[in-house]
KOLMI-472104 format. One record per residue (C-alpha): residue number from 1; x, y, z. Coordinates in Angstrom, 2 decimals, padded with zeros to 5 digits. Layout:
residues N
@nr->NUM u->X v->Y w->Z
...
This chain:
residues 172
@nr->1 u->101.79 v->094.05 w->096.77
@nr->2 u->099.80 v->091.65 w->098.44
@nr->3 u->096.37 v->091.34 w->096.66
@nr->4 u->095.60 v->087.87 w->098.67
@nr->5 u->092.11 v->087.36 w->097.09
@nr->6 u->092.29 v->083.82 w->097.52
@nr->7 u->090.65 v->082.31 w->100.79
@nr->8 u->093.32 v->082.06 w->103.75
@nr->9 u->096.29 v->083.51 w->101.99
@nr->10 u->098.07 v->085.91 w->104.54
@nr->11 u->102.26 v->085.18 w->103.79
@nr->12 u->102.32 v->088.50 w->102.27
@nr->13 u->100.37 v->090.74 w->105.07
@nr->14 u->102.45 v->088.09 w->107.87
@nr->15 u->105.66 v->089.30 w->105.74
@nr->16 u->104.65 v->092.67 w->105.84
@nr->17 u->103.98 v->093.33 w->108.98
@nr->18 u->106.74 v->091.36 w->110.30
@nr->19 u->109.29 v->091.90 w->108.34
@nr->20 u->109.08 v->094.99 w->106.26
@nr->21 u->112.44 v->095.90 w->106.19
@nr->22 u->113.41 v->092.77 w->104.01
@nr->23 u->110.51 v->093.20 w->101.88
@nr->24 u->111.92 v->096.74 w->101.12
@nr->25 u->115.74 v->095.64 w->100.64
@nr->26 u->114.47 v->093.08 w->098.47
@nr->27 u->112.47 v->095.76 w->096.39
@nr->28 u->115.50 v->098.03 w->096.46
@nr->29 u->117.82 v->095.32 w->095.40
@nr->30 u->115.50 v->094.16 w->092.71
@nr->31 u->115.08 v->097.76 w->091.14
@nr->32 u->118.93 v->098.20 w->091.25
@nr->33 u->119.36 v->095.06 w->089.30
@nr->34 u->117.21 v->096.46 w->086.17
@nr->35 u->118.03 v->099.96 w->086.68
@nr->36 u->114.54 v->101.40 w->087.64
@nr->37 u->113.78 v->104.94 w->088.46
@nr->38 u->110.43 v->103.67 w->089.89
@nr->39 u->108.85 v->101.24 w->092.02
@nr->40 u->105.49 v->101.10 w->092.10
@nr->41 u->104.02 v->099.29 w->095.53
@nr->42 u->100.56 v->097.75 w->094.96
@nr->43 u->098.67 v->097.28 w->098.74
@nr->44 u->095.09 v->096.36 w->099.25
@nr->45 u->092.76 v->098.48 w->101.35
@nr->46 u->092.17 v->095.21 w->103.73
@nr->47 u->095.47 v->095.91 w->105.12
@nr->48 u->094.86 v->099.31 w->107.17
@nr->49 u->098.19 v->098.43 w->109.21
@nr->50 u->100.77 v->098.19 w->106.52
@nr->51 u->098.87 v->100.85 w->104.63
@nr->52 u->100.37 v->102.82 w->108.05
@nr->53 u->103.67 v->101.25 w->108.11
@nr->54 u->104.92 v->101.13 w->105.16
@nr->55 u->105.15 v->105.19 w->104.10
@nr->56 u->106.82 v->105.40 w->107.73
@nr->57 u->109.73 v->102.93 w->106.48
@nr->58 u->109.97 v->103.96 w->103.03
@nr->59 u->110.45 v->107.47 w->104.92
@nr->60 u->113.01 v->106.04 w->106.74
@nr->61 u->115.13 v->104.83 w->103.36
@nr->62 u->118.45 v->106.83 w->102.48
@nr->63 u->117.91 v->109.36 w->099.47
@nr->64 u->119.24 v->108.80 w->096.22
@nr->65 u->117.45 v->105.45 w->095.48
@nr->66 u->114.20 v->105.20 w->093.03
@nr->67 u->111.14 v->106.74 w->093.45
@nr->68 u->109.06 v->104.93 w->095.68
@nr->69 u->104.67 v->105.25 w->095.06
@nr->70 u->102.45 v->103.63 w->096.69
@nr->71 u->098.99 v->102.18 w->094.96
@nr->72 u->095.87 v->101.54 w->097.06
@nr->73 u->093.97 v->098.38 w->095.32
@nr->74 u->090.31 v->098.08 w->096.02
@nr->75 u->090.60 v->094.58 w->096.42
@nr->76 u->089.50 v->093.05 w->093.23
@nr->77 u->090.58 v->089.30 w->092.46
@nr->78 u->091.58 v->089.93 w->089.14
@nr->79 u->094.30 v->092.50 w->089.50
@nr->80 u->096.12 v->089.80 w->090.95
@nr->81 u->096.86 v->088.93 w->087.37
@nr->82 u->099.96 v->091.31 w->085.92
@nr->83 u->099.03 v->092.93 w->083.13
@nr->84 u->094.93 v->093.79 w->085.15
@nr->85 u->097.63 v->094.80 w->088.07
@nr->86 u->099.48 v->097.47 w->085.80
@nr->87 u->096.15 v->098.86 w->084.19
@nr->88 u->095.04 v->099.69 w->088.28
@nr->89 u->098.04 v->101.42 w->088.73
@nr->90 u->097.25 v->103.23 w->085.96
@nr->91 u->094.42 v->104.60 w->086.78
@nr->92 u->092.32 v->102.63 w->084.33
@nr->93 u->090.06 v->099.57 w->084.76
@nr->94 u->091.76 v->096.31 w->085.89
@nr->95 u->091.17 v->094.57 w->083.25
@nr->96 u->094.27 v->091.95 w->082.14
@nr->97 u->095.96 v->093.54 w->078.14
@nr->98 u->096.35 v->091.44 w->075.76
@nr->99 u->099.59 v->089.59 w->075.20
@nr->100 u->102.59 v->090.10 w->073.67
@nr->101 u->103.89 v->092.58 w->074.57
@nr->102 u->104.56 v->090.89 w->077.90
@nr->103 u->105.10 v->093.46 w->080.95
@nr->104 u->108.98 v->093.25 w->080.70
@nr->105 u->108.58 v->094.56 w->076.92
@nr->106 u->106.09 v->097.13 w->077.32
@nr->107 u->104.55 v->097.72 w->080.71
@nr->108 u->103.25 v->099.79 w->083.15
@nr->109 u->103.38 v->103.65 w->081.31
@nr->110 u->104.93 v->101.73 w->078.14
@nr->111 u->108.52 v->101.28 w->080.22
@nr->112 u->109.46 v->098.15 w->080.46
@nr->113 u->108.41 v->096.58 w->083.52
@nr->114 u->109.31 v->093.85 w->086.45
@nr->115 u->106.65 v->092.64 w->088.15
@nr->116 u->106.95 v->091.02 w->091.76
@nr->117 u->104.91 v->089.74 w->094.24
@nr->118 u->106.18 v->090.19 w->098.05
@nr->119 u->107.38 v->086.80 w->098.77
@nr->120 u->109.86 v->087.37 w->096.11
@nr->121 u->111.03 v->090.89 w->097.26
@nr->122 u->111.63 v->088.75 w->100.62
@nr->123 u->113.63 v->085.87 w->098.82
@nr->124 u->115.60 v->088.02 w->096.63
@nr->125 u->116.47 v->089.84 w->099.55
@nr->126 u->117.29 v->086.70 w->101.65
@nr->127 u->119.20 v->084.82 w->098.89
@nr->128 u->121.18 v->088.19 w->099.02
@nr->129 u->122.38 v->087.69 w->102.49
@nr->130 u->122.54 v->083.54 w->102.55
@nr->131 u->124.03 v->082.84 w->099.21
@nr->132 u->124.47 v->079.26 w->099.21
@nr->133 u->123.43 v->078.23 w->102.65
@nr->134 u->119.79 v->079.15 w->101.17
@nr->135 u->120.02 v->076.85 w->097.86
@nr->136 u->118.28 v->073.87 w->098.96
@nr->137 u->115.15 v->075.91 w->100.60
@nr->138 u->113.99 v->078.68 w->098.29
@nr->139 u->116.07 v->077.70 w->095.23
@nr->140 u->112.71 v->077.77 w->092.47
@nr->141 u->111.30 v->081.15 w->093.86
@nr->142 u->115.13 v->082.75 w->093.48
@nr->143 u->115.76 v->081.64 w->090.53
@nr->144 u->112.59 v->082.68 w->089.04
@nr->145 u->112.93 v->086.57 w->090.43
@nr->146 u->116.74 v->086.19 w->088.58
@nr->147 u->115.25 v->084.96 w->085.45
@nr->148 u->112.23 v->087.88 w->085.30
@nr->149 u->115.29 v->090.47 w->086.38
@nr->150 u->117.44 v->089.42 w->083.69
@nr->151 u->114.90 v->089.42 w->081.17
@nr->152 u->113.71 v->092.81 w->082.18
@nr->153 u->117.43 v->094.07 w->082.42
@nr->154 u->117.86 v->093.12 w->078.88
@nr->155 u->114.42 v->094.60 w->077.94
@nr->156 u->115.66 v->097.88 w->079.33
@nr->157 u->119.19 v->097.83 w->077.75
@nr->158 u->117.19 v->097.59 w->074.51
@nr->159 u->114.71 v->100.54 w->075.02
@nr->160 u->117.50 v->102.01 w->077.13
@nr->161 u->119.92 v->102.42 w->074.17
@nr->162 u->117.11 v->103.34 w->071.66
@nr->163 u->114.78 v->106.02 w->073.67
@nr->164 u->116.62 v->107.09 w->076.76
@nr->165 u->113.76 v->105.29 w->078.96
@nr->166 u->114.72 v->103.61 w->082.06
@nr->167 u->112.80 v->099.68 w->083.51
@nr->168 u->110.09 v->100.28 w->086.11
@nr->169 u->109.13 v->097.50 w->089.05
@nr->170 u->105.84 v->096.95 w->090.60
@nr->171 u->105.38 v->094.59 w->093.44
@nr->172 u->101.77 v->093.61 w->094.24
């Protein structure tokens, strides 16, 4: 989650800040949707307030959902790209993999993986509430969040049935 690089971007920290709660429903809602046992939250050491806030709400969330981590990013531009994000949270260089496998085949720990920035953790969680009043403003961000869930779901019925391993979700 939010690794702004570019010059003047600052939804995601505004969002953040603001609005945490529907960030996290959103999150919550997304990893429900592929099944994960993980979520894996991405947030940039430029952001010493939500790196404060956030742990206090996910403390706050009722048991029995996935495993929430947090990642600290140092900041660097590239991991903005998915595959450079998942090699940071794994402890390795963030350097972008080569493709395929795309993240939603093999990803982050070789689970099939999600990946979502924070302004679609907000949608998702929006569109939830709205429905159809909320068609004509955010329809192409929605639908693309759908699209990467159902891929993903699929993904992880596949490995699912085959190895017993369960979809993971990062949001950067």
């Amino acid at each position: 989650m939010p690794d702004e690089g570019e010059p003047g971007t600052f939804k995601d920290r505004f969002y953040l800040l603001r609005d945490v709660h529907r960030f996290l429903e959103g999150t919550l809602i997304a990893a429900h949707i592929i099944d994960a046992e993980d979520v894996y939250i991405y947030l940039r050491d430029e952001y010493p307030a939500a790196l404060k806030l956030l742990p206090l709400e996910i403390a706050k969330l009722p048991a029995g959902g996935p495993r929430i981590h947090m990642r600290r990013g140092a900041g660097a531009y590239i991991c903005g790209e998915e595959s450079a994000l998942l090699e940071s949270i794994e402890g390795k260089r963030g350097l972008p993999r080569h493709k395929p496998p795309y993240p939603f085949q093999v990803g982050l720990f070789g689970l099939p993986t999600l990946i979502n920035n924070l302004g679609d953790s907000v949608l998702g969680a929006r569109s939830h509430r709205e429905g159809r009043r909320m068609v004509g403003r955010a329809r192409a961000a929605t639908a693309v969040m759908a699209c990467a869930a159902i891929r993903s779901r699929a993904a992880s019925g596949i490995r699912a049935s085959s190895s017993r391993r369960r979809a993971s979700l990062c949001v950067n």
